[in-house]
N, CA, C and O atoms as a Maestro MAE file, in Angstrom:
{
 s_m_m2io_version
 :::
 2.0.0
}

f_m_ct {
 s_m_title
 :::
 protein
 m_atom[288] {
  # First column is atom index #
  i_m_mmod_type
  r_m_x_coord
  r_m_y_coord
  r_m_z_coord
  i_m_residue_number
  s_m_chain_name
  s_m_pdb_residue_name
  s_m_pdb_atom_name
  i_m_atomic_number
  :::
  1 25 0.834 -1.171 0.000 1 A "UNK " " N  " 7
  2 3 0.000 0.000 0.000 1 A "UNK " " CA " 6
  3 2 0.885 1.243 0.000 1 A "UNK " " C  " 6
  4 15 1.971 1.113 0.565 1 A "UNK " " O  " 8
  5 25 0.610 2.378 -0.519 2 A "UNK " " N  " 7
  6 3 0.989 3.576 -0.791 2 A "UNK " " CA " 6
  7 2 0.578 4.756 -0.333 2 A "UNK " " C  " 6
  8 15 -0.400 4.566 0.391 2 A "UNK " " O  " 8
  9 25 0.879 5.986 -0.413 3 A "UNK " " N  " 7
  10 3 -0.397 6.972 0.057 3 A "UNK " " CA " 6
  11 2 0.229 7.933 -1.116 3 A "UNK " " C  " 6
  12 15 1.435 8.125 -1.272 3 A "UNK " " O  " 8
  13 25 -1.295 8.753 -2.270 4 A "UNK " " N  " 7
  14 3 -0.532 9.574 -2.457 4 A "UNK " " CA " 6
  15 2 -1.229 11.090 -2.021 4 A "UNK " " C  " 6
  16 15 -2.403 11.420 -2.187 4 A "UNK " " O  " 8
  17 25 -0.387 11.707 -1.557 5 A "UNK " " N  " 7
  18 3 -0.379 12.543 -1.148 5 A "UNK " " CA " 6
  19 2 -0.197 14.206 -1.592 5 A "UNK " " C  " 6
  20 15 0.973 14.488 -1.852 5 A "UNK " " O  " 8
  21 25 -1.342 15.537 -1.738 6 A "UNK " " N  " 7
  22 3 -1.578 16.434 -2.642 6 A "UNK " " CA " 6
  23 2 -1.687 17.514 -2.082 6 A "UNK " " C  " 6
  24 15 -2.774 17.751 -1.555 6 A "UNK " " O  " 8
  25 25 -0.754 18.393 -2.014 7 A "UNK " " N  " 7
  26 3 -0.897 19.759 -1.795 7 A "UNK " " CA " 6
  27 2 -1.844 20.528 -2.063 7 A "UNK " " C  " 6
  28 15 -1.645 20.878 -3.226 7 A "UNK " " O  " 8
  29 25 -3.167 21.219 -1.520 8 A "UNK " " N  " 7
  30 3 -3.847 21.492 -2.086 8 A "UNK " " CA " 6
  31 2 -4.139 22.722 -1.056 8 A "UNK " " C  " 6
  32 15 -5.268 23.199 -1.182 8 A "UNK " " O  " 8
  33 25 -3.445 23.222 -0.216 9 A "UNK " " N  " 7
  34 3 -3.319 24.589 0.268 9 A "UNK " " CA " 6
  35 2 -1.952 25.065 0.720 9 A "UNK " " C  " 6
  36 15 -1.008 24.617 1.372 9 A "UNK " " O  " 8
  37 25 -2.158 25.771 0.311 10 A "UNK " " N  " 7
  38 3 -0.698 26.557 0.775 10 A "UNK " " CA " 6
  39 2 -0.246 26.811 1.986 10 A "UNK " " C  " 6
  40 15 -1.117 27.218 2.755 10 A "UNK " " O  " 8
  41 25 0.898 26.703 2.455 11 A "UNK " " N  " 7
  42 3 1.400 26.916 3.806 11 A "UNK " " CA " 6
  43 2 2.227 28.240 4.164 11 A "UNK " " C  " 6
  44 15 3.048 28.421 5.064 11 A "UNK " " O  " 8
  45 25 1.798 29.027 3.269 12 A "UNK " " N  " 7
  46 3 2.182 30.292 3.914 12 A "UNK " " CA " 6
  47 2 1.648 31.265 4.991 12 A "UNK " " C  " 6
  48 15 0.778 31.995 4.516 12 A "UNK " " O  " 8
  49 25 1.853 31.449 6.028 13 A "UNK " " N  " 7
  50 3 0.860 31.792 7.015 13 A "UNK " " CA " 6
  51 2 0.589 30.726 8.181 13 A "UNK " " C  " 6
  52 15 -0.303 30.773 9.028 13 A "UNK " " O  " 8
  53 25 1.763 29.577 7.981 14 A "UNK " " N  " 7
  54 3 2.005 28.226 9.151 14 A "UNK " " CA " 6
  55 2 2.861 28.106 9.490 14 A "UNK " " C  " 6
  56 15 3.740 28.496 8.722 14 A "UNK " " O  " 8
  57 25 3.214 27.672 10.468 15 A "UNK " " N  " 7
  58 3 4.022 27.958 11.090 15 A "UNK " " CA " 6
  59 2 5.584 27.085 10.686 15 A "UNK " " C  " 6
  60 15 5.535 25.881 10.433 15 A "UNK " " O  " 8
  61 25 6.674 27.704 10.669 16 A "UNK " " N  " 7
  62 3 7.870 26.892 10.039 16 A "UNK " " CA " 6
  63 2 8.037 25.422 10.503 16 A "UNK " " C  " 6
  64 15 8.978 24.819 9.986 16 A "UNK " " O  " 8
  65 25 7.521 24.968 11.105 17 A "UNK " " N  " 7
  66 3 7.499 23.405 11.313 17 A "UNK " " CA " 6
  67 2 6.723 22.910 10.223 17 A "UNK " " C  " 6
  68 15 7.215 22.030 9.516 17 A "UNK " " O  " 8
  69 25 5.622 23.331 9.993 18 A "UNK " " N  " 7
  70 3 4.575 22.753 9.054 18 A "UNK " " CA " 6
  71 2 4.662 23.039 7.385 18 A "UNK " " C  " 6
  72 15 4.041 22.529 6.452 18 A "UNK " " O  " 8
  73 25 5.908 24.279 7.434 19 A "UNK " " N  " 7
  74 3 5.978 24.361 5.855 19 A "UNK " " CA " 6
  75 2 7.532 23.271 5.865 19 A "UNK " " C  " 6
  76 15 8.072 22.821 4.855 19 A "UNK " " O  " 8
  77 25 7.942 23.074 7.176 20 A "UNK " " N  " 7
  78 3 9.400 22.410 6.939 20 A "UNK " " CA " 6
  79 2 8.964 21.067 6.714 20 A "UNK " " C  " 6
  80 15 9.565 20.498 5.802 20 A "UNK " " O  " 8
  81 25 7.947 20.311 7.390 21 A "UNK " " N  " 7
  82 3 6.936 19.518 6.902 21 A "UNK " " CA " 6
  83 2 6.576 18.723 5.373 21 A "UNK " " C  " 6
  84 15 6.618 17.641 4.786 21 A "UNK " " O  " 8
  85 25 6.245 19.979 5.262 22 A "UNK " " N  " 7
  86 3 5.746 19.572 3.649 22 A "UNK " " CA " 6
  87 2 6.219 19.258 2.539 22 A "UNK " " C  " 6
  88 15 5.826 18.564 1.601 22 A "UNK " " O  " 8
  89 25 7.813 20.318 2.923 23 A "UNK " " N  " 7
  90 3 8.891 20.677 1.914 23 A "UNK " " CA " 6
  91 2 9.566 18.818 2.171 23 A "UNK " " C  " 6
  92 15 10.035 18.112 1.278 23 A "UNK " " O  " 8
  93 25 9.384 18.413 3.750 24 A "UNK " " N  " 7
  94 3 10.128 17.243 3.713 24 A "UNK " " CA " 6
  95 2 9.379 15.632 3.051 24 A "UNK " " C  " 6
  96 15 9.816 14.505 2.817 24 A "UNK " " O  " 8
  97 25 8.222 16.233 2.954 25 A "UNK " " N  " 7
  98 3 7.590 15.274 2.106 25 A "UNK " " CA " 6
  99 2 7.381 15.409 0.559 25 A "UNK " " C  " 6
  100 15 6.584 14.672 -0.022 25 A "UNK " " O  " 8
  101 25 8.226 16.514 -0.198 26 A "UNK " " N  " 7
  102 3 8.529 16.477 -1.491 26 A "UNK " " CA " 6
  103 2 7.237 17.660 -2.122 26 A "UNK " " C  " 6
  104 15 7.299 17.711 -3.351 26 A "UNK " " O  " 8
  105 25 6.452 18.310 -1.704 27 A "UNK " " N  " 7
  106 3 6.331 18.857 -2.106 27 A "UNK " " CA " 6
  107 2 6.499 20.635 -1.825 27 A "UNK " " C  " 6
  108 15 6.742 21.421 -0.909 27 A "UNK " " O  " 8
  109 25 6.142 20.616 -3.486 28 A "UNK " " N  " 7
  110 3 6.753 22.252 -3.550 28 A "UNK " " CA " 6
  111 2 5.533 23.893 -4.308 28 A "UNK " " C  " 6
  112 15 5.625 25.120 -4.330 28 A "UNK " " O  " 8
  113 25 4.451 22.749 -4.827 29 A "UNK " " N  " 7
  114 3 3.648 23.741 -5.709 29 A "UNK " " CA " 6
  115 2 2.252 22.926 -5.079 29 A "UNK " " C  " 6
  116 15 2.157 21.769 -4.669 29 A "UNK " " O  " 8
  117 25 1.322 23.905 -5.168 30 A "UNK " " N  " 7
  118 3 -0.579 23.601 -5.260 30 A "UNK " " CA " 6
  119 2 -0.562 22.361 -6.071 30 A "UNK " " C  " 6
  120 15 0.204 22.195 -7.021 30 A "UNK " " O  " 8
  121 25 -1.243 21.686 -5.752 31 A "UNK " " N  " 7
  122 3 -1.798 20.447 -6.649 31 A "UNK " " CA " 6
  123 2 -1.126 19.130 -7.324 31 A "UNK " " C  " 6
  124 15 -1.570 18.140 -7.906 31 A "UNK " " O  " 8
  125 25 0.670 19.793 -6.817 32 A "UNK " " N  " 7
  126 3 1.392 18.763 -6.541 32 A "UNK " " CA " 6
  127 2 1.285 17.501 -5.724 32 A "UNK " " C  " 6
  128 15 1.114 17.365 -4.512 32 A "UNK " " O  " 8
  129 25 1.423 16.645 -6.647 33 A "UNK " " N  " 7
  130 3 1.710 15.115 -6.096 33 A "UNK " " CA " 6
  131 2 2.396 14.181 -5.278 33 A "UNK " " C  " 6
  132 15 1.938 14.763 -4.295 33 A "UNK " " O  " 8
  133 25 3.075 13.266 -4.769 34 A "UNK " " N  " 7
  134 3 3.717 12.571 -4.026 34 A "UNK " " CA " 6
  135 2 3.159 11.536 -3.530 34 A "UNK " " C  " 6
  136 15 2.398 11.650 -2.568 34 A "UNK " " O  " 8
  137 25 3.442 10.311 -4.109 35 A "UNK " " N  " 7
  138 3 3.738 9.088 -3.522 35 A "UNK " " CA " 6
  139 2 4.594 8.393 -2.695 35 A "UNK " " C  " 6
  140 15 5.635 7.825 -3.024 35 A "UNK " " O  " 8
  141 25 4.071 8.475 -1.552 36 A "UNK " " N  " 7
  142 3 4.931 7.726 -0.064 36 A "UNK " " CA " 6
  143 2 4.519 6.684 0.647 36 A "UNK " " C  " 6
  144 15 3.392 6.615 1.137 36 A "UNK " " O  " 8
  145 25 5.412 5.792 0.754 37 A "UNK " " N  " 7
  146 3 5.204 4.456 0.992 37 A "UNK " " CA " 6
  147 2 4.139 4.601 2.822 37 A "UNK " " C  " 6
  148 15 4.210 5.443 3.717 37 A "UNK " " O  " 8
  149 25 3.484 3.650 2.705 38 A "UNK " " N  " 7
  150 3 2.387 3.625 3.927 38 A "UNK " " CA " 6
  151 2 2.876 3.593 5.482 38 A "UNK " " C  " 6
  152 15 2.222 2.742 6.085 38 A "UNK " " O  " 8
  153 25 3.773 4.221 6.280 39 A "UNK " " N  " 7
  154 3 4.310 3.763 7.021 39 A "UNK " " CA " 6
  155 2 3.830 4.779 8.310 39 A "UNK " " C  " 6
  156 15 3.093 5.761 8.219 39 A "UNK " " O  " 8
  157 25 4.354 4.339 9.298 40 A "UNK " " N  " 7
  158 3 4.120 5.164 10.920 40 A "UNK " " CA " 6
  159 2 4.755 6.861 10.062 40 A "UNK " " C  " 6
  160 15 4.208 7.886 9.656 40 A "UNK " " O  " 8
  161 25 5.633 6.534 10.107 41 A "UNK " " N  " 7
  162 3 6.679 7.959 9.821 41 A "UNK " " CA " 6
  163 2 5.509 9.593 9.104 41 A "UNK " " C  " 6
  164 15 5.193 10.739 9.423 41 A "UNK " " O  " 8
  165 25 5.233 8.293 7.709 42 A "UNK " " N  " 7
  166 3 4.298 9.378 7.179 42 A "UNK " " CA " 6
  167 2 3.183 9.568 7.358 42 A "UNK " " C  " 6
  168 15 2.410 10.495 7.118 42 A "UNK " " O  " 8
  169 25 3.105 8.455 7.886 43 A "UNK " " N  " 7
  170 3 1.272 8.751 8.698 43 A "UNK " " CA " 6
  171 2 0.992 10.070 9.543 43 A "UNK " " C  " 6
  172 15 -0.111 10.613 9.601 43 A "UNK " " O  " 8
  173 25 2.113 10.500 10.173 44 A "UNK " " N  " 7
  174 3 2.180 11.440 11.226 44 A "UNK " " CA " 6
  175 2 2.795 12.553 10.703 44 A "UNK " " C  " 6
  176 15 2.753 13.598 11.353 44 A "UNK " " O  " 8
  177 25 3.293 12.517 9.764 45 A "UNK " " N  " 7
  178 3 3.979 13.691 8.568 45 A "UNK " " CA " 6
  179 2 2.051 14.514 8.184 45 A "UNK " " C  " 6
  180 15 1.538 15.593 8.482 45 A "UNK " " O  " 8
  181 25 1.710 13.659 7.650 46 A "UNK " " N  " 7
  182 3 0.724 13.708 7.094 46 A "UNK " " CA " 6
  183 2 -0.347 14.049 8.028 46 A "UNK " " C  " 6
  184 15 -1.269 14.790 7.686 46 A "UNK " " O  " 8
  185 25 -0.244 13.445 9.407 47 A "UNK " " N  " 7
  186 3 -1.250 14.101 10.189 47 A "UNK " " CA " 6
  187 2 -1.137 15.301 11.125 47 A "UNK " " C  " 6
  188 15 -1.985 15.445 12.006 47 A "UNK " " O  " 8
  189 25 -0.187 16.124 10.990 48 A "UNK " " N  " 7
  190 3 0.267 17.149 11.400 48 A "UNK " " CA " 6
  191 2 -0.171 18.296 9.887 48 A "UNK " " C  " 6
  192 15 -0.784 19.352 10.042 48 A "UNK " " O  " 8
  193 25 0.113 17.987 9.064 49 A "UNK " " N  " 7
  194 3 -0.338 18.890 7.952 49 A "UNK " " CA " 6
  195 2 -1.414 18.589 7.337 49 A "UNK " " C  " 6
  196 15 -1.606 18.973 6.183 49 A "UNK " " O  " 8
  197 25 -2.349 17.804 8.056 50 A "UNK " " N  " 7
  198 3 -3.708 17.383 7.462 50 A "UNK " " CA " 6
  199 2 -4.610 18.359 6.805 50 A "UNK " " C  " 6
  200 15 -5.279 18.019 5.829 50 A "UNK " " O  " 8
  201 25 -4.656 19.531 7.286 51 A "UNK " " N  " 7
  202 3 -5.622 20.921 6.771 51 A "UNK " " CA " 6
  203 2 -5.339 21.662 5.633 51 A "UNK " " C  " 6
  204 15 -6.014 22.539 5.095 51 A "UNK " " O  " 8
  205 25 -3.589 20.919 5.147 52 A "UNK " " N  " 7
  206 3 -3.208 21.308 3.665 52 A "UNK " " CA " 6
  207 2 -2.884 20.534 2.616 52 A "UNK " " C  " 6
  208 15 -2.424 20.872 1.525 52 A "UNK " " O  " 8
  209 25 -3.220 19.236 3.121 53 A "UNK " " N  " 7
  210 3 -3.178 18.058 2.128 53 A "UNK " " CA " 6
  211 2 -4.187 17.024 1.939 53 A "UNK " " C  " 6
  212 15 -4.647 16.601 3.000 53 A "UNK " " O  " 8
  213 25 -4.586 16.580 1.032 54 A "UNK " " N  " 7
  214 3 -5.482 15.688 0.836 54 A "UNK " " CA " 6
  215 2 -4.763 13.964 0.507 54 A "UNK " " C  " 6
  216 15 -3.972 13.934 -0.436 54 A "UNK " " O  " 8
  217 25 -4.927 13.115 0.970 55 A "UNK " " N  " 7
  218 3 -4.227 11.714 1.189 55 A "UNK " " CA " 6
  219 2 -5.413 10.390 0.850 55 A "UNK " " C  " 6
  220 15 -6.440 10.024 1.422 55 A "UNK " " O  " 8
  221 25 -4.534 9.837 -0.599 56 A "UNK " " N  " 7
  222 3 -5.560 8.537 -0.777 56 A "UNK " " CA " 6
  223 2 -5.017 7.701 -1.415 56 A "UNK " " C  " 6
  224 15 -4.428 7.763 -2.494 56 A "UNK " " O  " 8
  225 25 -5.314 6.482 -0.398 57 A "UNK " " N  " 7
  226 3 -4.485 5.571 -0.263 57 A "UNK " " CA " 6
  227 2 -4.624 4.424 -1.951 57 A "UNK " " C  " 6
  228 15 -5.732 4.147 -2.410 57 A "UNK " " O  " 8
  229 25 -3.586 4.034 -2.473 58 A "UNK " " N  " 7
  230 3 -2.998 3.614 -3.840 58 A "UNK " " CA " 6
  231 2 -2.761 1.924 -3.541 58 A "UNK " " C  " 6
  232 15 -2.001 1.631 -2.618 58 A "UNK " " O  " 8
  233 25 -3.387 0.873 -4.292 59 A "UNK " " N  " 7
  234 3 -2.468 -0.426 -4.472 59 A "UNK " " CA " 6
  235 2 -1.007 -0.382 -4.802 59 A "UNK " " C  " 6
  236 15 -0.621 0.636 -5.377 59 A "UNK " " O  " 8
  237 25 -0.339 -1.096 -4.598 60 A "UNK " " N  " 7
  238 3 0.998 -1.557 -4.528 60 A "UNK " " CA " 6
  239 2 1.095 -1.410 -6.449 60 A "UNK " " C  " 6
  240 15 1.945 -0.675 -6.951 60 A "UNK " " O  " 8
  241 25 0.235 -2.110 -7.206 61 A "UNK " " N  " 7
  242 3 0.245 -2.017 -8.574 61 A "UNK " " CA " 6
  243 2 -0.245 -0.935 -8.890 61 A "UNK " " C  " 6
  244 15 0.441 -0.456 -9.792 61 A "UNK " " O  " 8
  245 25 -1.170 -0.216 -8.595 62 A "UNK " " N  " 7
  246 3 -1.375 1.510 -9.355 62 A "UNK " " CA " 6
  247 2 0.119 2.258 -9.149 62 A "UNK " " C  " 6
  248 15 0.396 2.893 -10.166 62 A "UNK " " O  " 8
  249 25 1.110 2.353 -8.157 63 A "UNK " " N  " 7
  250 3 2.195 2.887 -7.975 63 A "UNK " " CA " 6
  251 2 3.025 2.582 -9.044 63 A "UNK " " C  " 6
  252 15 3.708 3.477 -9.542 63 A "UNK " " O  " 8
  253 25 3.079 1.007 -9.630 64 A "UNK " " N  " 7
  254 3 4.014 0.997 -10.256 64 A "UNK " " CA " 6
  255 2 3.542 1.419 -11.963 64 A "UNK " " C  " 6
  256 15 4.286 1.715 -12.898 64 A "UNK " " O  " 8
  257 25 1.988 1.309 -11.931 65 A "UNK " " N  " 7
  258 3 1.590 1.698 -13.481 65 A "UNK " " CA " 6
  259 2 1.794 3.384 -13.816 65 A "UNK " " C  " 6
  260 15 2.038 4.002 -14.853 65 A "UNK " " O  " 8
  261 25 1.525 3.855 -12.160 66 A "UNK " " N  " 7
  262 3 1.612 5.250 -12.261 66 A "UNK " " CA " 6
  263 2 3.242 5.710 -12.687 66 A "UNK " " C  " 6
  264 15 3.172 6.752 -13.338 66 A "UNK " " O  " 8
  265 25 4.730 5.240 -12.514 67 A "UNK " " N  " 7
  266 3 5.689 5.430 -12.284 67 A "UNK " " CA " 6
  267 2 5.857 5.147 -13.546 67 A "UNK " " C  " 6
  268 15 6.794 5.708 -14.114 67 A "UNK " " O  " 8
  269 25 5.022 4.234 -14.295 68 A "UNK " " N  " 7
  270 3 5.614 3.746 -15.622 68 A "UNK " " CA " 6
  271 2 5.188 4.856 -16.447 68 A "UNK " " C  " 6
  272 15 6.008 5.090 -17.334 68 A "UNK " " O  " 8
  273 25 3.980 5.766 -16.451 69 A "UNK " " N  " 7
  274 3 3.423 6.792 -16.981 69 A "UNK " " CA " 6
  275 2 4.479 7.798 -17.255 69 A "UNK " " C  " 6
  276 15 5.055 7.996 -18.325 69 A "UNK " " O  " 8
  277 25 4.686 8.568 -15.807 70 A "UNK " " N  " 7
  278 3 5.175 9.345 -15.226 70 A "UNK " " CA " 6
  279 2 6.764 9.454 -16.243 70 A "UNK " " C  " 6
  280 15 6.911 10.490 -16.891 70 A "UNK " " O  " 8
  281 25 7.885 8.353 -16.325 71 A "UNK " " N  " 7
  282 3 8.863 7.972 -17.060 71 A "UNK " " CA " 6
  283 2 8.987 8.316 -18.479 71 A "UNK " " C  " 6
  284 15 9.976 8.853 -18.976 71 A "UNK " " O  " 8
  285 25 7.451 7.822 -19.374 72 A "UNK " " N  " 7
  286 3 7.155 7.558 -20.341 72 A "UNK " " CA " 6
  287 2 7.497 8.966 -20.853 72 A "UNK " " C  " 6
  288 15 7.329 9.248 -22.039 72 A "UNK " " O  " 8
  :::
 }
 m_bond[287] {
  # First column is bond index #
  i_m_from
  i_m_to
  i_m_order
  :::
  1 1 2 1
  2 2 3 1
  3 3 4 2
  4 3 5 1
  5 5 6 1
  6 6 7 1
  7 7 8 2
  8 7 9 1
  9 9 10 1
  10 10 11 1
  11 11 12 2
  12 11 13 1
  13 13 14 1
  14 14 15 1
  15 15 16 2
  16 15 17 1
  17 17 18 1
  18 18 19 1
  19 19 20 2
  20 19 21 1
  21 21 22 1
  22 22 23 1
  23 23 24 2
  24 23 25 1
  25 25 26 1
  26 26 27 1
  27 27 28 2
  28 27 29 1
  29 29 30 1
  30 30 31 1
  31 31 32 2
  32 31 33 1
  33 33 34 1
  34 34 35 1
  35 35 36 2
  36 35 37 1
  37 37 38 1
  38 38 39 1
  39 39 40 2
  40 39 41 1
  41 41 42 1
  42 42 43 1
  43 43 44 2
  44 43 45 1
  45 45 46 1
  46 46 47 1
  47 47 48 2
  48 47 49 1
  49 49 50 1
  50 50 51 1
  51 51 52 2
  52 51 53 1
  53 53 54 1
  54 54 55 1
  55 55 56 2
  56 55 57 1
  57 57 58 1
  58 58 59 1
  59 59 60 2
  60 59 61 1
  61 61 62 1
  62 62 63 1
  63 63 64 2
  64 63 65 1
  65 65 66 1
  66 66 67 1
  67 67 68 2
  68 67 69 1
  69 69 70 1
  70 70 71 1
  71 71 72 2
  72 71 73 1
  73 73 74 1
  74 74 75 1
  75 75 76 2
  76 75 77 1
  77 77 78 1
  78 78 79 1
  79 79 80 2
  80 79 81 1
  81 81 82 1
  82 82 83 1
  83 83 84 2
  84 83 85 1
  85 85 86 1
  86 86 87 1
  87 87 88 2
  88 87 89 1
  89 89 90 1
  90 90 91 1
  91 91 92 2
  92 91 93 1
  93 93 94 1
  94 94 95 1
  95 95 96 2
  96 95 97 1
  97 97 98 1
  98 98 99 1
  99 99 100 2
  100 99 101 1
  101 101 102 1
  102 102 103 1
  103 103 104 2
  104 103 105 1
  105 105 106 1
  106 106 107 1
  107 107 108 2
  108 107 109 1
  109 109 110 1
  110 110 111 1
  111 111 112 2
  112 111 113 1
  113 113 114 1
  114 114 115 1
  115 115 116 2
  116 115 117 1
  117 117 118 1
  118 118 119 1
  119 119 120 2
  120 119 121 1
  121 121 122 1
  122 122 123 1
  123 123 124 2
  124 123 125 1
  125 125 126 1
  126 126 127 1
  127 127 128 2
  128 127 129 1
  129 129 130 1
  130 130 131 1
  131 131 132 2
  132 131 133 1
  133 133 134 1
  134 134 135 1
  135 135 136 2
  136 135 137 1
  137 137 138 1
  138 138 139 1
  139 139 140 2
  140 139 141 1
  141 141 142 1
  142 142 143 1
  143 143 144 2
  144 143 145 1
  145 145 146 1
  146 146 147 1
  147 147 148 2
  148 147 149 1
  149 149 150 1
  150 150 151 1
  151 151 152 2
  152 151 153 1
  153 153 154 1
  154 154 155 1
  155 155 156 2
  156 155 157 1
  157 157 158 1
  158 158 159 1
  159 159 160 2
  160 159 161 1
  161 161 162 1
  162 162 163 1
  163 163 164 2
  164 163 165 1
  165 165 166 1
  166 166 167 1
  167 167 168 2
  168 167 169 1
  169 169 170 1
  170 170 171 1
  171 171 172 2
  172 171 173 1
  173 173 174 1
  174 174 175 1
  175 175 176 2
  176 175 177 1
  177 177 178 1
  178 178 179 1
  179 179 180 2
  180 179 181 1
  181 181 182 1
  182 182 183 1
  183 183 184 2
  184 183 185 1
  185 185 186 1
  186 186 187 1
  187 187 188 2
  188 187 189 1
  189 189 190 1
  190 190 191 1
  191 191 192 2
  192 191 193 1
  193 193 194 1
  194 194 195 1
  195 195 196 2
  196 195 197 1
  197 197 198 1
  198 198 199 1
  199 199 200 2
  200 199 201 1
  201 201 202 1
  202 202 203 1
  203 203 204 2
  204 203 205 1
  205 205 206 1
  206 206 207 1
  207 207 208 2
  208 207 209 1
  209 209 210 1
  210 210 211 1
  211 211 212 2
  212 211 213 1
  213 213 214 1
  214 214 215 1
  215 215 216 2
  216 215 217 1
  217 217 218 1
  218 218 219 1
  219 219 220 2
  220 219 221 1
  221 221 222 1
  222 222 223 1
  223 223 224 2
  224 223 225 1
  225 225 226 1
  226 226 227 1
  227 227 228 2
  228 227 229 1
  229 229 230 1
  230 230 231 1
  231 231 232 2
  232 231 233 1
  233 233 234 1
  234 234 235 1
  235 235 236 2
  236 235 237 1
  237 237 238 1
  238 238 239 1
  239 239 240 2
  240 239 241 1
  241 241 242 1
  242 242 243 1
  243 243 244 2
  244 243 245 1
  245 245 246 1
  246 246 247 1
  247 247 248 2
  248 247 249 1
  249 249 250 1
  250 250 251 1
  251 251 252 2
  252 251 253 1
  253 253 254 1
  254 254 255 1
  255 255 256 2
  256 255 257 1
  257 257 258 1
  258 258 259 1
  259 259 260 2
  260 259 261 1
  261 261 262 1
  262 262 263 1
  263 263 264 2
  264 263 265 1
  265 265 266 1
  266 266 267 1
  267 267 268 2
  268 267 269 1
  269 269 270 1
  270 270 271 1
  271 271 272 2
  272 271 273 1
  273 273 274 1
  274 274 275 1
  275 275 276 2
  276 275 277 1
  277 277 278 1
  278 278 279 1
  279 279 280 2
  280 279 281 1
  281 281 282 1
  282 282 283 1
  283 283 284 2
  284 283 285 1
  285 285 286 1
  286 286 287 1
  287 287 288 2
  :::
 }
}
């Protein structure tokens, strides 16, 4: 299982933990993407910046069809 994970508000106006946060989970723009593997770590990445990201969870095979896209 996967999570991917979408910037979909901006963190300007939060506090530097929560934009240091976000930046450490790869993203950088609105509506940007990121796929991160399902684990404790990002679960709690993710639930600390919950009010600026939207998170839904991916099969093990959509990750890799998505990666093959993505390449192409």
């Amino acid at each position: 299982m996967a999570l991917k994970i979408t910037l979909v508000r901006s963190p300007i106006g939060y506090s530097k933990r929560q934009k240091r946060t976000v930046e450490a989970l790869g993203l950088r723009r609105l509506q940007q993407s990121v796929l991160k593997p399902d684990n404790p770590a990002i679960r709690g990445m993710v639930r600390k910046i919950s009010h600026l990201v939207t998170v839904e969870e991916v099969a093990d095979n959509a990750v890799t069809e998505e990666a093959a896209n993505v390449s192409a």
